[in-house]
C-alpha positions in Angstrom: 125.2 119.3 71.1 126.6 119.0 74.8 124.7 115.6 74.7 126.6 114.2 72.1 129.7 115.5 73.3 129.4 113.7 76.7 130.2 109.8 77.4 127.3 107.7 77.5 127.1 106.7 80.9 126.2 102.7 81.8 122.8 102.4 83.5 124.1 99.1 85.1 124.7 100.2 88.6 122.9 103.3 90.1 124.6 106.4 91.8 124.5 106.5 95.4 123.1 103.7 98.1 119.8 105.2 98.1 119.3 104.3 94.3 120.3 101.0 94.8 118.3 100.2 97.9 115.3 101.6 96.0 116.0 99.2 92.9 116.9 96.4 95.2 120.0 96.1 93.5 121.9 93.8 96.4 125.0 93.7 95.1 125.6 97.9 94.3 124.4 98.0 98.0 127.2 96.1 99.0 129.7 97.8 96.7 128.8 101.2 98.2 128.6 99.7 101.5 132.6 98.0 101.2 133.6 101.4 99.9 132.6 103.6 102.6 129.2 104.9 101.9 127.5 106.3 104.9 124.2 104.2 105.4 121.9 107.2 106.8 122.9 109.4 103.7 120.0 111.3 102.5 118.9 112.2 99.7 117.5 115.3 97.9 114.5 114.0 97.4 114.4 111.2 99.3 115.3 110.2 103.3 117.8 107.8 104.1 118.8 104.4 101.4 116.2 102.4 104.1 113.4 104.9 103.1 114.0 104.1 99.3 113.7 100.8 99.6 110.7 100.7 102.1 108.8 103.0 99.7 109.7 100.6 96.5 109.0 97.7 98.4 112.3 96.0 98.6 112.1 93.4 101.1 115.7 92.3 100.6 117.3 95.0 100.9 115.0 96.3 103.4 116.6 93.3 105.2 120.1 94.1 104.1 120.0 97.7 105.2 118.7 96.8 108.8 121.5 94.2 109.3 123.9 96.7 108.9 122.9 99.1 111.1 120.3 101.4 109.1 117.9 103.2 111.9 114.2 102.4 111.5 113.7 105.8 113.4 116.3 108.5 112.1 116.2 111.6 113.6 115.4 114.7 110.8 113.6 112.8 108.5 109.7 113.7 107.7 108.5 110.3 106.9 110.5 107.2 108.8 110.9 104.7 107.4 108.4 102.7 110.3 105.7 105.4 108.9 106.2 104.4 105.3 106.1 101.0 105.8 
């Protein structure tokens, strides 16, 4: 019943820059980038947005995220994204 209830949420652009670095989805990456997001955020089950899309195999916005600025060595994470790749 609380399913039915709730608005049906668009499935268009992902939640956080992590999700979109992982779907290679260049243009919610630079949304969440222009609005502030920080680009070493981690997630709960993931490392940082440059992890996600190292793991998925998103060249492009493997690209993207080291152009501005995302570490290829972050401190705290268990598996950089160097070791991934």
């Amino acid at each position: 019943i609380v399913s039915l209830l709730r608005p049906e949420r668009s499935r268009k652009w992902p939640e956080w820059l992590g999700a979109a670095a992982g779907e290679g989805n260049l243009a919610a990456m630079q949304l969440f980038f222009d609005r502030g997001a920080d680009i070493e955020q981690r997630g709960s089950f993931t490392g940082t947005p440059l992890c996600s899309a190292v793991s998925a195999g998103e060249h492009a916005a493997v690209r993207w995220l080291v152009a501005h600025g995302a570490s290829l060595e972050p401190a705290g994470v268990p598996a950089t994204p160097m070791r991934l790749a």
